[in-house]
VOGU-3710 file (C-alpha; in Angstrom, 3 decimals, decimal comma):
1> xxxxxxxxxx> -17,208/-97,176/-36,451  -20,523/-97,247/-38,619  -21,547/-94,726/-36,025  -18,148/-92,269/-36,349  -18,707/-92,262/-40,352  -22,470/-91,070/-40,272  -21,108/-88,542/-37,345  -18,770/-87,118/-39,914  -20,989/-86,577/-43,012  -23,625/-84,656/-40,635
11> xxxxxxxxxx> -20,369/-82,785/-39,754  -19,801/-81,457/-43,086  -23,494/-81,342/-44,217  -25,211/-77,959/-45,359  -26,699/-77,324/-41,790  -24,442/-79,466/-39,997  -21,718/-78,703/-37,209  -18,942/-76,917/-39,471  -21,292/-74,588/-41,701  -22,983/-73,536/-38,644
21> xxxxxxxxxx> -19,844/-72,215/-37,046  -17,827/-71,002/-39,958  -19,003/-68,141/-42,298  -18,994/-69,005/-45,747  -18,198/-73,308/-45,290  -19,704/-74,802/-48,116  -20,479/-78,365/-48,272  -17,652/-80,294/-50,942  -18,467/-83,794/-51,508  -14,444/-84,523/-52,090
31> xxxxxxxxxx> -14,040/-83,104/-48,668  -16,520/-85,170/-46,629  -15,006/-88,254/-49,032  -11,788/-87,896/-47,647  -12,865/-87,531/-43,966  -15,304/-90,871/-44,099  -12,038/-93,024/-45,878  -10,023/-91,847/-42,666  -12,306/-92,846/-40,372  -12,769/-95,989/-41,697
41> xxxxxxxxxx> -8,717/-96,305/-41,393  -8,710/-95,105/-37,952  -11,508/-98,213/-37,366  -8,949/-100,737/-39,082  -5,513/-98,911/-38,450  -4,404/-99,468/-41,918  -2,560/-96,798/-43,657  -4,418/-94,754/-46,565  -2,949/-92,703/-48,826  -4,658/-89,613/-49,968
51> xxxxxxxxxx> -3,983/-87,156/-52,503  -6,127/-84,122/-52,480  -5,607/-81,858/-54,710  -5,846/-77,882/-53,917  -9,296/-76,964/-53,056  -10,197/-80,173/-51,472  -10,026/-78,923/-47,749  -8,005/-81,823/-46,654  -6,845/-80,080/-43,210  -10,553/-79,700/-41,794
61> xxxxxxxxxx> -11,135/-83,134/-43,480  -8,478/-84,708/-41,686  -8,697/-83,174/-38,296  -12,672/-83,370/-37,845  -12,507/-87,483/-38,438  -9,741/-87,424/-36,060  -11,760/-85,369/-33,703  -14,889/-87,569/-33,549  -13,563/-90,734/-34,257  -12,121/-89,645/-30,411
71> xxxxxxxxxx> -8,696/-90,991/-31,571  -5,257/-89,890/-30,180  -3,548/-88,422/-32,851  -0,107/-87,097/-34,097  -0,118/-84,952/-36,839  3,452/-84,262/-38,462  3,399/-81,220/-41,079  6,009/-80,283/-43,269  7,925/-77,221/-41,851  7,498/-75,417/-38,828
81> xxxxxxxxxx> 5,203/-72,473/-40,316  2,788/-74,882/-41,528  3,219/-76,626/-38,189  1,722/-73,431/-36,320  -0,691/-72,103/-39,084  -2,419/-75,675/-38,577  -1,558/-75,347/-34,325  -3,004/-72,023/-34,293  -5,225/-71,047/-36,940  -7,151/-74,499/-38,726
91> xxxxxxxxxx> -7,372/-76,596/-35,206  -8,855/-73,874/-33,127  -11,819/-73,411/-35,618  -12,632/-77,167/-35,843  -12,623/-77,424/-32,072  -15,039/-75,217/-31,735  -17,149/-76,048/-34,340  -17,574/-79,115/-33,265  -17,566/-78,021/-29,809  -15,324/-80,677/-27,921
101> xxxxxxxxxx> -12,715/-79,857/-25,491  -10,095/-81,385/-26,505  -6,450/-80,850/-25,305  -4,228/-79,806/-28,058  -0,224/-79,542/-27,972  2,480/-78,091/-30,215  5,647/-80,161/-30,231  9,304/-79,027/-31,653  12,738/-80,127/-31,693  14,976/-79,518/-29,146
111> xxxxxxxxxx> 16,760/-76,675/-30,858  13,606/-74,825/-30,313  13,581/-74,147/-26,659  15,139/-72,276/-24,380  17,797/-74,096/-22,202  18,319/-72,361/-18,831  21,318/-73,911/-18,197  23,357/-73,174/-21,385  21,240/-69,515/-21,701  22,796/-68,970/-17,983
121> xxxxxxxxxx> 26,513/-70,271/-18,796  26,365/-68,051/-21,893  25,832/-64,793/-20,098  28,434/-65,781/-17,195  30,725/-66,434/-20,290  29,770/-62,555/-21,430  30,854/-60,929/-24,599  31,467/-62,974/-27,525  32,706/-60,376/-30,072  30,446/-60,383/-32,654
131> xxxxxxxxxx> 28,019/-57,529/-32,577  25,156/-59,524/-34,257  25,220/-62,751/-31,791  25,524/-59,635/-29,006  22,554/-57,913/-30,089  20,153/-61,378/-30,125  21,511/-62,656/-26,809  20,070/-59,245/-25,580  16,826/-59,819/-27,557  16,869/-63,000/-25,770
141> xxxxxxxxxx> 17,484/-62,098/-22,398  14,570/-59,889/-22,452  12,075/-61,612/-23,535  13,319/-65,074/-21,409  12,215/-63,066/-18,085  8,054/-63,267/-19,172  8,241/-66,465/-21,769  5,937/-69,295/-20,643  6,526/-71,846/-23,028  10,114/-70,782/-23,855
151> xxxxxxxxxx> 9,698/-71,005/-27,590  12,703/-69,157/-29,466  10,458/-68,904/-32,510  8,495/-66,044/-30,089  11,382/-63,639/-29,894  11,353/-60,570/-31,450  13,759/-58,880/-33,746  15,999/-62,163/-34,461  16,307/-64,371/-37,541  15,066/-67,858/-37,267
161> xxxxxxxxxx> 18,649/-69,169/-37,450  20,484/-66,597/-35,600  23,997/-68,271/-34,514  23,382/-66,862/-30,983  20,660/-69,571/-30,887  23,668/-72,279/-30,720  24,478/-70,727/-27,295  21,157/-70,803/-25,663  19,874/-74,604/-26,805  20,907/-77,579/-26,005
171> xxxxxxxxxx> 21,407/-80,877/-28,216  21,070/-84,049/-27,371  24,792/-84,676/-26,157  25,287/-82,029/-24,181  21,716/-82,060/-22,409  22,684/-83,581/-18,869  19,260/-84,316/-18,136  18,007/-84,987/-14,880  21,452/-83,966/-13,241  20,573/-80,748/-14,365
181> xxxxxxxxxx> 20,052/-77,796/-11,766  17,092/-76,573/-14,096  15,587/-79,952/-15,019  12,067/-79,041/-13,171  11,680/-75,749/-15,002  12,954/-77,533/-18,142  10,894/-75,792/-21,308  11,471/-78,654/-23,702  10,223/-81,435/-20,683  7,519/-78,990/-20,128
191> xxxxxxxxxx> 6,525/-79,407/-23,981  6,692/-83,125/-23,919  4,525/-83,396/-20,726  2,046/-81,516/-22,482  2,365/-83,412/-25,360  1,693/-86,724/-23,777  -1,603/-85,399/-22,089  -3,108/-84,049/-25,354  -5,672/-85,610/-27,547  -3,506/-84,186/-31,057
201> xxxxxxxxxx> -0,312/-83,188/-31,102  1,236/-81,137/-33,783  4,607/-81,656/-34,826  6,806/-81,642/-37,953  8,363/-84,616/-39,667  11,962/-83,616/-39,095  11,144/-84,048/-35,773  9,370/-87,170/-35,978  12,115/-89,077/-37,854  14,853/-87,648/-35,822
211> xxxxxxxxxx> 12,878/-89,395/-32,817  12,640/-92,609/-35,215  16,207/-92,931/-36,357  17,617/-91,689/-32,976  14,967/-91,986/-30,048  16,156/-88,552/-29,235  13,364/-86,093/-29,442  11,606/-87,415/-26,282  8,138/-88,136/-28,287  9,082/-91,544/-29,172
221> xxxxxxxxxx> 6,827/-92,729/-26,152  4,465/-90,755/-28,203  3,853/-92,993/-30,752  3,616/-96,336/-30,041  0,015/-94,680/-27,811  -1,429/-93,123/-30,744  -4,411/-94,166/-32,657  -3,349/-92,191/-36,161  -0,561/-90,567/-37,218  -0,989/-88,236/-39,991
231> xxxxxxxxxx> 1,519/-86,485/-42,432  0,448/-83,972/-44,759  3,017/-82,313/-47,199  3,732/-86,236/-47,132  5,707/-85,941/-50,741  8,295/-84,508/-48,581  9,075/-87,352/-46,658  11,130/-89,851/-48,380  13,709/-87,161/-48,799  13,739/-85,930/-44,880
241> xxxxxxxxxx> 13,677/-89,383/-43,642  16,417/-90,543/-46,229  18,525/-87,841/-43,905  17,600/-89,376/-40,694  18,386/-92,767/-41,029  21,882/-92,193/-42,407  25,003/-91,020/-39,619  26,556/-87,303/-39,882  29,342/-85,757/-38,155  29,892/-82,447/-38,642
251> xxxxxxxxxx> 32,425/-79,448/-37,495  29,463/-77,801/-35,417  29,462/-80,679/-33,026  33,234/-80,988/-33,149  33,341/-77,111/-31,793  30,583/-77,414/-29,483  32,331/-80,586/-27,636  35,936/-78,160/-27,879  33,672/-75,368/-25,879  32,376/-77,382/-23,438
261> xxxxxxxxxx> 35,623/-78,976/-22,936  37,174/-75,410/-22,262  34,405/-74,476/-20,073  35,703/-77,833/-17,707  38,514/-76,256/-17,569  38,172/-72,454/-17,066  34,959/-73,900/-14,322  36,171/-77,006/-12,480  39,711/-78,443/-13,677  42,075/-75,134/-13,821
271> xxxxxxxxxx> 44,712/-77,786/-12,907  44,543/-79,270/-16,002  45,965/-76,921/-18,703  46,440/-79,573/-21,316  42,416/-79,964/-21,419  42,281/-76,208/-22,496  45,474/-77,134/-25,042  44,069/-80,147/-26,551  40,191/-78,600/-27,053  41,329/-75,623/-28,932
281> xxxxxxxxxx> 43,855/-77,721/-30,892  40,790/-79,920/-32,166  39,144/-76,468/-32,542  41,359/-74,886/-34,758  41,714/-78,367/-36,860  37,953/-78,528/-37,287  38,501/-74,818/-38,922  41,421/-75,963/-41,260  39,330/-79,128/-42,316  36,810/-76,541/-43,563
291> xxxxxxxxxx> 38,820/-74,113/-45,074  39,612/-76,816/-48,092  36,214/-76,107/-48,942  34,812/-73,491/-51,091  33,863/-69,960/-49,336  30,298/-69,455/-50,058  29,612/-73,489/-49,244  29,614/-76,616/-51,832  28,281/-80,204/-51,443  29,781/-83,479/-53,298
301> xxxxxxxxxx> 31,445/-86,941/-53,336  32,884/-87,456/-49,906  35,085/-90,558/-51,163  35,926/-88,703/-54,243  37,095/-85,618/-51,985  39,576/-87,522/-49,835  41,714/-88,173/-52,950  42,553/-84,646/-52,636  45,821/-84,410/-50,561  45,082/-80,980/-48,424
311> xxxxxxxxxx> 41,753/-82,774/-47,592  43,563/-85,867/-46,228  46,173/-84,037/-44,735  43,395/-82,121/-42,849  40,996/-84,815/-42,255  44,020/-86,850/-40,719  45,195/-83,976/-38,491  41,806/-83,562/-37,359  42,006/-87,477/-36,330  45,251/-87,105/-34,688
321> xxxxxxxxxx> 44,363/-84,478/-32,002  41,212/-85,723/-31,641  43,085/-89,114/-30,218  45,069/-86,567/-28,209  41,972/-85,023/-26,571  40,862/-88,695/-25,693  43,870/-89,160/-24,386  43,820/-86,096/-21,826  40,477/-86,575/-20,720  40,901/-90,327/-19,770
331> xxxxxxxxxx> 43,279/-89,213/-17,138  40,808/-86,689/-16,134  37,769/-89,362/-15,687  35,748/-89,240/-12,507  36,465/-85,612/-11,404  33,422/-83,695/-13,656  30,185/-85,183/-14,877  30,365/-82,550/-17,701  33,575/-83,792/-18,713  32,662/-87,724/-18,104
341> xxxxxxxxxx> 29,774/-86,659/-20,375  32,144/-84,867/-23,162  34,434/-88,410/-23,126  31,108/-90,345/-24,682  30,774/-87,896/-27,200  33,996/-88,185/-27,959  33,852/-91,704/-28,416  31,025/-91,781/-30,350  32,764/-89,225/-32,394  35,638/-91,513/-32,707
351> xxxxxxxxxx> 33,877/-93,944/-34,282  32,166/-91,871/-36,588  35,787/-90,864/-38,049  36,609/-94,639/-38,839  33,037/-94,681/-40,643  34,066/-91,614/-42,890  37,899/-92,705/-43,423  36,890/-95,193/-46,685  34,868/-92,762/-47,773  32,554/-95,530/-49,255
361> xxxxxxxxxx> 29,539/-97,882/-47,714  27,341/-100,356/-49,701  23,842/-99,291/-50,442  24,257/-95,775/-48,742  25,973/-92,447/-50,117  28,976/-90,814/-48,801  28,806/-86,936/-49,409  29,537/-83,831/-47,973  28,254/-80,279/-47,440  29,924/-77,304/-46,586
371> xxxxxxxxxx> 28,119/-74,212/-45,548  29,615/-70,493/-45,115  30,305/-71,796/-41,517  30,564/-75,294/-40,905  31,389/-78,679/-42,428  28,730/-81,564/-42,777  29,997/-85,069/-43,810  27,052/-87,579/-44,345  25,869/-91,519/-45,422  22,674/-91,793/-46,662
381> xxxxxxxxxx> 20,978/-95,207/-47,332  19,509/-95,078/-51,163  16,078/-96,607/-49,760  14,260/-96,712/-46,899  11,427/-98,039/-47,957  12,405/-101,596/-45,702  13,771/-99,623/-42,263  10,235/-97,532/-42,625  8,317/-100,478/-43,439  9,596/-102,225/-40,603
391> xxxxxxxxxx> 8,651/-99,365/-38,442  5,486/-98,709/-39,196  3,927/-102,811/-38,807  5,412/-102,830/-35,483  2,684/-100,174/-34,493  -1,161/-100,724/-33,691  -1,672/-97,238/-35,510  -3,910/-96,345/-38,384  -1,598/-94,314/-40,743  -2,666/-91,118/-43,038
401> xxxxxxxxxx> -0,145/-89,872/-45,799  -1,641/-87,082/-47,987  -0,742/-83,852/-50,143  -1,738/-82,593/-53,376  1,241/-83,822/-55,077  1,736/-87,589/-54,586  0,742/-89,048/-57,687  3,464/-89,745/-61,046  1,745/-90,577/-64,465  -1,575/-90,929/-62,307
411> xxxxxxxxxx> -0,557/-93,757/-60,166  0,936/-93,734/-56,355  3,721/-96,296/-57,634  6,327/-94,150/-56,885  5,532/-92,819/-53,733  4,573/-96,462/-52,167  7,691/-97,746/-53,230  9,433/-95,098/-51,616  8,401/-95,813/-48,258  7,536/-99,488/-48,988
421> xxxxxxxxxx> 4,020/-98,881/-48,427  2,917/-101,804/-51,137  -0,447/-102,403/-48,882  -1,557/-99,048/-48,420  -5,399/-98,056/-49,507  -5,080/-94,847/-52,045  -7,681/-92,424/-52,763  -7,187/-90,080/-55,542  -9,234/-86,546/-54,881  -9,878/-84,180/-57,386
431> xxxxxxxxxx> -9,752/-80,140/-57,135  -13,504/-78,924/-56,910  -12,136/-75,314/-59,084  -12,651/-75,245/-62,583  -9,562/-74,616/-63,936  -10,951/-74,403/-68,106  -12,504/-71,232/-66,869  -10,102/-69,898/-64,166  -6,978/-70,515/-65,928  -4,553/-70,787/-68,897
441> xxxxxxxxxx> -1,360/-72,814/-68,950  1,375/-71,875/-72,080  4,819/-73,001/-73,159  5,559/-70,211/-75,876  6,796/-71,449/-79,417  10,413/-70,028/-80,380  11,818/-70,143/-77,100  15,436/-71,167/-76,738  15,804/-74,665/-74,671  17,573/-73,900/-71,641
451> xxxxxxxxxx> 21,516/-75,392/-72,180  21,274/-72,762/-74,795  23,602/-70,057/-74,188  20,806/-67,334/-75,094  18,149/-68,488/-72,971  18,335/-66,801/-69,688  17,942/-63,526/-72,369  15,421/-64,661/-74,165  14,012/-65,774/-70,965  14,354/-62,089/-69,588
461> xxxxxxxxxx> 12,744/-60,605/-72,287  9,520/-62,906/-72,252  8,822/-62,461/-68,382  8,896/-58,540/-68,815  6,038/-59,121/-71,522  4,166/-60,925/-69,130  4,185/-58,632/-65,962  3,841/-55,551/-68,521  0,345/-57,613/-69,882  -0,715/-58,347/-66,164
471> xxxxxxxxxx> 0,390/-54,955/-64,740  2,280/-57,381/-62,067  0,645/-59,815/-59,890  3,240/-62,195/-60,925  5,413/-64,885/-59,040  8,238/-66,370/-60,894  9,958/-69,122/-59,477  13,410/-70,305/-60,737  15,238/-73,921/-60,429  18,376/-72,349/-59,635
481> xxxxxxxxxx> 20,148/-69,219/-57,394  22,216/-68,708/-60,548  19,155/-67,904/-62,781  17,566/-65,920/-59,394  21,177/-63,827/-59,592  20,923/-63,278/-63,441  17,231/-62,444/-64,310  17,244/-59,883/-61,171  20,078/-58,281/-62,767  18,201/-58,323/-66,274
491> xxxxxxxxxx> 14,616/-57,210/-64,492  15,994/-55,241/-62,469  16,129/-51,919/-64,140  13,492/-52,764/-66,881  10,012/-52,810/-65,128  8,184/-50,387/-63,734  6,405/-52,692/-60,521  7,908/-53,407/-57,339  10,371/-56,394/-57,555  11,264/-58,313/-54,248
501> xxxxxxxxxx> 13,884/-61,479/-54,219  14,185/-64,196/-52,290  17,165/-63,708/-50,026  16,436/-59,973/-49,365  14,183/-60,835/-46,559  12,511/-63,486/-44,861  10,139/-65,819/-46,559  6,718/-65,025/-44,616  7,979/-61,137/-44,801  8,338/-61,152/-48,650
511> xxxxxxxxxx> 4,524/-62,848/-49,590  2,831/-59,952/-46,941  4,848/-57,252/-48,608  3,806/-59,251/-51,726  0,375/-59,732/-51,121  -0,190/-56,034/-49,812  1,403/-54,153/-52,797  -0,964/-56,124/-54,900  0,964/-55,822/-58,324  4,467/-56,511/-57,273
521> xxxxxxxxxx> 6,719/-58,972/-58,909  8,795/-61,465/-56,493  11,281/-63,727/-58,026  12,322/-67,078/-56,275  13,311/-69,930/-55,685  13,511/-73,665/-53,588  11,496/-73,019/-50,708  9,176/-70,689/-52,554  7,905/-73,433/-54,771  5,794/-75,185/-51,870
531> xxxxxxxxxx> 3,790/-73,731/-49,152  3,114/-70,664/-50,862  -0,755/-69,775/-50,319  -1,736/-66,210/-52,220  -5,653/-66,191/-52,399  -7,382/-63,209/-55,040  -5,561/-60,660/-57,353  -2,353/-60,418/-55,761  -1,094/-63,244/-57,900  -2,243/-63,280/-61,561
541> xxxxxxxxxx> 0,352/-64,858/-62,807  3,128/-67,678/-62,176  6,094/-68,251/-64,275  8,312/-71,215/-64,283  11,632/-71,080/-65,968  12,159/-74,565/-66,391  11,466/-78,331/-65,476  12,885/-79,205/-62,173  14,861/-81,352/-62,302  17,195/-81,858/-59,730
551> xxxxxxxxxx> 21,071/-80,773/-60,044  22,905/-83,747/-61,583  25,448/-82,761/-59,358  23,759/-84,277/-56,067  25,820/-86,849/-54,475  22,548/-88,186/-53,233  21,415/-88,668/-56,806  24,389/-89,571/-58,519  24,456/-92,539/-55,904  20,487/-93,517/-56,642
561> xxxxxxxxxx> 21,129/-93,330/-60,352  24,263/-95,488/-59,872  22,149/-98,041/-57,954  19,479/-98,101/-60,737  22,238/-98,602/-63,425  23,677/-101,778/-61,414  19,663/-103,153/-61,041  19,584/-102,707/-65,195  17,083/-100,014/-64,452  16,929/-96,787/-66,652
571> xxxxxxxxxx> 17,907/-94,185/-63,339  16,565/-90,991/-65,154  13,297/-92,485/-66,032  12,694/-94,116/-62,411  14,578/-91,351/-60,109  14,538/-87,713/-62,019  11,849/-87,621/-63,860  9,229/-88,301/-60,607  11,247/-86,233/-58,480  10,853/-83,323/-60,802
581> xxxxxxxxxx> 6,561/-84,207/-61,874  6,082/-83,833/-58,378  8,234/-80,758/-57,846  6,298/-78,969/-61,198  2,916/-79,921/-59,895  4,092/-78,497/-56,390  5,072/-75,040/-58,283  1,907/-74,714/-60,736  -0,284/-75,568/-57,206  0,484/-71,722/-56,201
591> xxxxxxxxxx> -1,462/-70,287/-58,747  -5,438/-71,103/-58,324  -5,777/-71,447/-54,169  -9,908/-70,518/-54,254  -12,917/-70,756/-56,463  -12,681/-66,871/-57,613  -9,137/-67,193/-58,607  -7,352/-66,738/-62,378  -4,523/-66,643/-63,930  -1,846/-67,873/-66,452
601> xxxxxxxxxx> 0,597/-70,735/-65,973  3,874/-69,952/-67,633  6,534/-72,440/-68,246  9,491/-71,471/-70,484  10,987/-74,866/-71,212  10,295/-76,145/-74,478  11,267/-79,911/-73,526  7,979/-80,559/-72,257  6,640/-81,053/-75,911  9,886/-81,622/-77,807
611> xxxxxxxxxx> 10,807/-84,703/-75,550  9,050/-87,989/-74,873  9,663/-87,851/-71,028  6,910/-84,771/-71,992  3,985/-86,418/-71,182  4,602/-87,609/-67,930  4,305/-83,996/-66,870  1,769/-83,135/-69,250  -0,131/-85,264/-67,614  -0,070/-84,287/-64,372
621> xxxxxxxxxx> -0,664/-80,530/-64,326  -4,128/-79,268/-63,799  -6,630/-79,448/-66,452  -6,442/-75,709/-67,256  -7,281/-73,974/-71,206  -3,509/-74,891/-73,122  -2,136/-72,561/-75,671  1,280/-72,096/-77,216  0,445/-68,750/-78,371  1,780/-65,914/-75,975
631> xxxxxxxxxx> -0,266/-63,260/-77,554  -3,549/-65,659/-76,268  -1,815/-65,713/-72,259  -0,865/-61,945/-72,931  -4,906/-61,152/-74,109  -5,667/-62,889/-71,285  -3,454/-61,602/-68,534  -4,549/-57,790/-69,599  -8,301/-58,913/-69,257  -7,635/-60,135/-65,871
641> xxxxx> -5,610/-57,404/-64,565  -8,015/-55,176/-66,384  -10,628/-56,710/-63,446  -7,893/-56,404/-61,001  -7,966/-52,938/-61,451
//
């Protein structure tokens, strides 16, 4: 292992492997740190946790230790664009580089591929009404007859989650598997294959806790062979996981076992007419059950709900006539695989509806979500931290968690206990930039605090000071889609730059148009707080309206803070206020991404100095120039965009 570690400093030396092959590498002692502790974990397979803060170059630290130590490696990212920058763009460099041929795969969910079968029943089904779902099964047809790996993410001219996509994927229930006509030109099979030849695979941690909780995703043979698993963006974690190793039912699957039922009967049973009766009876109930929700989608207290009597009525209807449809298709049994096949969903279904009649279950929360289409009813367990525990010391694998946002009040406390990692190494990585010269951070005096029915004005009127002082250049990112809805209505007609809104396009569609005006304003929110890289003058400026915490409204919370409360444990000091440190230092991240950028921090919210829970973020910001003065950070701003310019 001695041997590995000396490998990867000469790696990263001025001279050495990586600045020979890359234009511009520069030799950062944090970086070549971080690579030499994971080695040394790969040699011991303990788990390490890192945080590296922006600038560190923890992606080529990462990947070249994994690459020489010669150890078989999963590395989970934290959403599928990071998943290919890191597939396509940062593993391709290191490989060659360091000049080993290495077999590399990309790994997704299921939902991602093409399934010939259902993509072949859907176009002997033909026209499904709706123009839009119409149009992208065209899209789709085209581009099937020359796809290789039969990624959907590759087709043209369709949103990422287009509901025509529900007719050409399979899930996990109605997959038939080797029965299938198509299983040896399978796409998804085809993946895994790949995937269990490589030397890293890439894949995304919804995927790799779906396969943990459920065994599902076909990888789980995966794991137990590798030598390291790694998961950047690991902050994200506890929260995805927490989602896996709960149970869910929702109205999707409800209609997708109704259609297949139907297509029994309109393909091999035409005898049976009550088949066709009973699947759009549980059809139309699944609809009803949704309709007691709001319009535009909500999400609450599942037990709380139920009290409601049009929610009973409907959940109990639902229950009714889905006995019914058991009842049909047990006199049915034997005469179609598909159907034998829809009659263990169905039980499995079954017994998902006794779980969600109390509406309550010790040490987990019952809540539900609707969205515009469908209705999701969930349990959560409060804490993982044993279940992932347990997992992770059955396995012979060295284990790498790191992002620049894992720390709370400068210790990993919070994050260990999490995910019960109580024996994990940490190493704590500092950003090489300077952020005293390349930065200012202000929370202007006089401001309103935000439950104060003047502040999304007063908030208005501040942010078109700032982009009028930085000529644009300036991101502002908002905790909530009601304060996105009200300051675009306020900015709206009031500056003179470009202003593009999250929802108007897609994500990756908004920073290019972003990045290539130059001095455009772009106003956001959730996702736009993470993964958000803008390197140079494009971004001279990021404004924050107020601390993040998360919506006291969360049934998910309300049940953690509950939990605290019984353990005599003050919730909002142990459950909000880390969420939301780690959620600020996640937003204030996207401002300095290289050595030659500047630029203000802006943060509207007053409570940062006027309460004591303060400090805790205080603290964990970057060390950038403080003021309270906006006439400093407007000084400043017009110097900057003065150089922009």
């Amino acid at each position: 292992m001695g041997h590995s570690v000396t490998d990867v400093k000469q790696s990263f030396a001025s001279g050495g492997a990586l600045s020979d092959a890359i234009e511009g590498f520069q030799e950062r002692e944090v970086q070549t740190q971080m690579a030499c502790a994971v080695t040394e974990t790969v040699g011991t397979k303990q788990q390490l946790i890192v945080e590296a803060q922006t600038g560190t170059g923890k992606t080529f630290a990462y990947l070249v230790s994994a690459i020489v130590s010669g150890a078989k490696t999963i590395v989970s990212t934290g959403t599928k664009a990071l998943q290919e920058q890191l597939f396509y763009k940062d593993l391709p460099i290191v490989k060659k580089a360091l000049n080993k041929p290495l077999k590399t795969a990309l790994l997704k969910g299921r939902a991602n591929y093409l399934c010939i079968d259902r993509f072949k029943r859907a176009q002997r089904q033909g026209a499904t009404g709706n123009e839009l779902i119409e149009h992208d099964l065209l899209q789709i047809k085209r581009w099937s007859s020359h796809t290789i790996g039969g990624d959907l993410g590759d087709v043209p001219g369709i949103q990422e989650n287009s509901p025509a996509l529900a007719f050409v994927t399979s899930t996990a229930e109605n997959c038939t598997g080797r029965q299938c006509e198509y299983f040896e030109e399978c796409y998804l099979l085809r993946a895994r294959r790949l995937a269990m030849e490589a030397d890293i695979i890439v894949v995304n941690h919804h995927l790799f806790f779906a396969d943990m909780a459920l065994k599902d995703t076909g990888f789980g043979e995966l794991i137990p062979q590798s030598d390291l698993v790694i998961f950047d963006e690991a902050h994200q974690i506890p929260d995805i996981a927490c989602g896996y190793f709960g149970q869910s039912l929702s109205s999707r699957r409800l209609k997708e076992l109704a259609t297949d039922v139907s297509h029994v009967y309109y393909t091999e049973l035409k005898d049976t007419k009550q088949l066709l009766k009973a699947a759009q009876i549980v059809e139309r109930c699944s609809d009803q059950l949704r309709l007691c929700f709001a319009h535009n989608g909500e999400r609450g207290d599942w037990g709380q709900v139920l009290q409601r009597q049009d929610v009973a009525n409907a959940f109990e209807q639902l229950a009714t006539n889905l006995d019914f449809l058991y009842q049909v298709i047990k006199l049915s049994l034997g005469r179609s695989d598909t159907l034998d096949n829809c009659f263990e969903r169905l039980l499995e279904i079954k017994g998902l509806f006794d779980l969600f009649r109390s509406g309550q279950k010790i040490g987990s929360s019952v809540w539900y979500e609707a969205t515009r289409h469908h209705l999701q009813l969930n349990i959560s367990p409060l804490s993982i931290a044993d279940k992932f525990k347990e997992h992770i010391e059955t396995l012979d694998t060295a284990w790498l968690f790191t992002s620049a946002t894992l720390k709370v009040d400068d210790k990993f406390d919070h994050f260990k206990q999490q995910l019960g990692l109580d024996s994990a190494k940490t190493l704590s990585l500092e950003s090489p930039f300077d952020f005293q010269k390349q930065s200012m951070f202000c929370v202007p005096r006089y401001l309103p605090e935000p439950s104060n029915p003047q502040y999304v004005e007063q908030l208005a009127q501040t942010i078109s000071v700032l982009i009028e002082a930085s000529n644009g250049g300036v991101l502002i990112l908002v905790t909530s889609f009601s304060t996105l809805n009200r300051l675009q209505a306020l900015l709206e007609n009031n500056i003179s730059q470009q202003l593009l809104v999250q929802g108007s396009d897609s994500k990756q569609k908004l920073l290019k148009e972003f990045v290539e005006d130059g001095d455009a304003v772009l106003l956001a929110t959730a996702s736009f707080w993470e993964g958000v890289d803008i390197r140079g003058d494009a971004l001279r400026c990021v404004i924050i309206d107020k601390l993040p915490f998360a919506s006291p409204d969360d049934p998910l919370l309300k049940a953690r803070l509950e939990d605290k409360k019984k353990q005599g444990i003050e919730g909002f000091d142990a459950v909000q206020v880390p969420q939301a440190v780690i959620a600020l230092k996640q937003g204030a991240g996207r401002l300095i991404r290289d050595q030659h950028d500047q630029g203000a921090l802006v943060l509207c919210d007053t409570r940062i100095i006027t309460r004591p829970y303060g400090r805790v973020f205080l603290q964990s910001l970057p060390d950038m120039k403080r003021t309270r003065d906006l006439k400093q950070v407007i000084n400043y701003l017009e110097s900057i965009a003065d150089e922009a310019s």
